[in-house]
C-alpha positions in Angstrom: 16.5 -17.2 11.8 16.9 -17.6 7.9 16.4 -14.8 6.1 13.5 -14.2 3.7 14.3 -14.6 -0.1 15.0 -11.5 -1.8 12.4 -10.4 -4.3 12.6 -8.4 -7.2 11.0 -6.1 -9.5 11.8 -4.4 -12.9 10.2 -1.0 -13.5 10.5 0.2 -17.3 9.8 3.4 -19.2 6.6 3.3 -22.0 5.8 6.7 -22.4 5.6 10.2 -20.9 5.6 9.9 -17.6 3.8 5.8 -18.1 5.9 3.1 -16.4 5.4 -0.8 -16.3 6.2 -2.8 -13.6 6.8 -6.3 -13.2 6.8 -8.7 -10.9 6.2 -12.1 -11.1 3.6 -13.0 -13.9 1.8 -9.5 -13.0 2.0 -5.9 -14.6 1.0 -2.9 -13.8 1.4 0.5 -15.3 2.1 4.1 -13.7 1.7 7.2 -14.7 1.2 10.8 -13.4 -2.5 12.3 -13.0 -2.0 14.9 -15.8 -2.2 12.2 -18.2 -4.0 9.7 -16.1 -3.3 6.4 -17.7 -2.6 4.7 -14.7 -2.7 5.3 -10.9 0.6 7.4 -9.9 3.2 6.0 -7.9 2.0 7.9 -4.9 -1.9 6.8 -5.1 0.0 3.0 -5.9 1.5 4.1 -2.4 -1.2 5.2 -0.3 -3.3 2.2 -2.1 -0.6 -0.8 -1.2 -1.4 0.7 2.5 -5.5 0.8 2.0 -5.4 -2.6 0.7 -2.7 -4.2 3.6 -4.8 -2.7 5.7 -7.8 -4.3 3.6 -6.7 -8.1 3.8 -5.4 -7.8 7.5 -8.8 -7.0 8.6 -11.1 -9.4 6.1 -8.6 -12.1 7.5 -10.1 -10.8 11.1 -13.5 -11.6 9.9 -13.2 -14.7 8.4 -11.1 -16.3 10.9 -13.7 -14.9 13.6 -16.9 -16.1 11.2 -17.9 -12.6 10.7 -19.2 -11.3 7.5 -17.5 -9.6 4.7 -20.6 -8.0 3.4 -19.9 -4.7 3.5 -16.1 -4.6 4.3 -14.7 -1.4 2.6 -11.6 0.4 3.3 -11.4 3.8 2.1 -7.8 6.4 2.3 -7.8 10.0 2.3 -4.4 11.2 1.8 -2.6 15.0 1.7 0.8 15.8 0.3 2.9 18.2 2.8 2.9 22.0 1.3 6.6 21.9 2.1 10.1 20.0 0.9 10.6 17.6 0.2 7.7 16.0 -1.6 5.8 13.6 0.5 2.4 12.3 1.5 2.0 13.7 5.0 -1.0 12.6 5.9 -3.1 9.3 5.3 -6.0 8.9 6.6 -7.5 5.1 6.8 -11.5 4.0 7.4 -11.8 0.3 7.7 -16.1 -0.1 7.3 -17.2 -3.6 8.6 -21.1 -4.2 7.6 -21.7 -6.1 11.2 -21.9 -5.3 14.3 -18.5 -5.7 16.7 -18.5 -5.8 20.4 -15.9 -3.5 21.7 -13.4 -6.1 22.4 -14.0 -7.5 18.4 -13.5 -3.2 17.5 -10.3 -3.3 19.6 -9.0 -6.7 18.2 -9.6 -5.0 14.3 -7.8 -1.9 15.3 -4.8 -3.8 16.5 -4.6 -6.0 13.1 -5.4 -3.0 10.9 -2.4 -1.2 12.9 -0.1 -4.4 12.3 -0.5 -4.8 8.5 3.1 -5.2 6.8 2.4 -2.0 4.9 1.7 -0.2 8.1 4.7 -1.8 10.2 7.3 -1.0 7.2 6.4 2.6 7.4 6.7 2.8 11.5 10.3 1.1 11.3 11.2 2.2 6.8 13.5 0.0 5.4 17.1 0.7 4.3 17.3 2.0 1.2 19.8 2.4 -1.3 19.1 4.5 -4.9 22.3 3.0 -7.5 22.7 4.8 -10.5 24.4 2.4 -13.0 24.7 4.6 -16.1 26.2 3.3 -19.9 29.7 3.8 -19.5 31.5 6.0 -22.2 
């Protein structure tokens, strides 16, 4: 199998503690709640999760002719009192305004639990952090 194309994004300092990110013809800015100019990077997080699982289950309804009217996914997430700083807990509510047979409620649970978001953070990614400083 081919692998996918890489993407790539540039994240750049404004202000503070206010980052803009690119990618693609988008931007979006970052910042930390004291000076709440932008979502932080850890709502950005737990929001990039809400609306995986979001899209995964209106794709659910539209494929099976359901409505959308009323389709709202909330999070509720906690940070962990320990080290390191992390989210430790999200919690996800996927609201569908119709009624669903138990096998339709079964059949949103398993797409809502196999969004991209949500498999990434089951099976994380290599990572790598380079630091490529001005040399002197």
């Amino acid at each position: 199998m081919t692998p996918a194309p890489k993407q790539r994004l540039t994240v750049q300092h404004v202000r503070g503690d206010e980052f803009m990110l690119r990618l693609r013809a988008h931007e979006l800015h970052t910042d930390q709640p004291e000076s709440d100019r932008a979502l932080s990077p850890v709502e950005l997080f737990v929001a990039s999760l809400a609306t995986c699982v979001a899209h995964y289950t209106g794709t659910f309804l539209r494929r099976h002719e359901l409505s959308h009217d009323g389709h709202t996914v909330t999070a509720e997430y906690e940070m962990a009192a320990d080290r390191p700083a992390r989210v430790a807990r999200i919690r996800i509510t996927v609201h569908v305004g119709v009624a669903l047979t138990p096998q339709q409620e079964a059949a949103v649970q398993a797409v809502a639990n196999h969004c991209t978001v949500h498999n990434t953070l089951r099976r994380p990614p290599e990572i790598e952090i380079r630091i490529n400083g001005e040399k002197r």
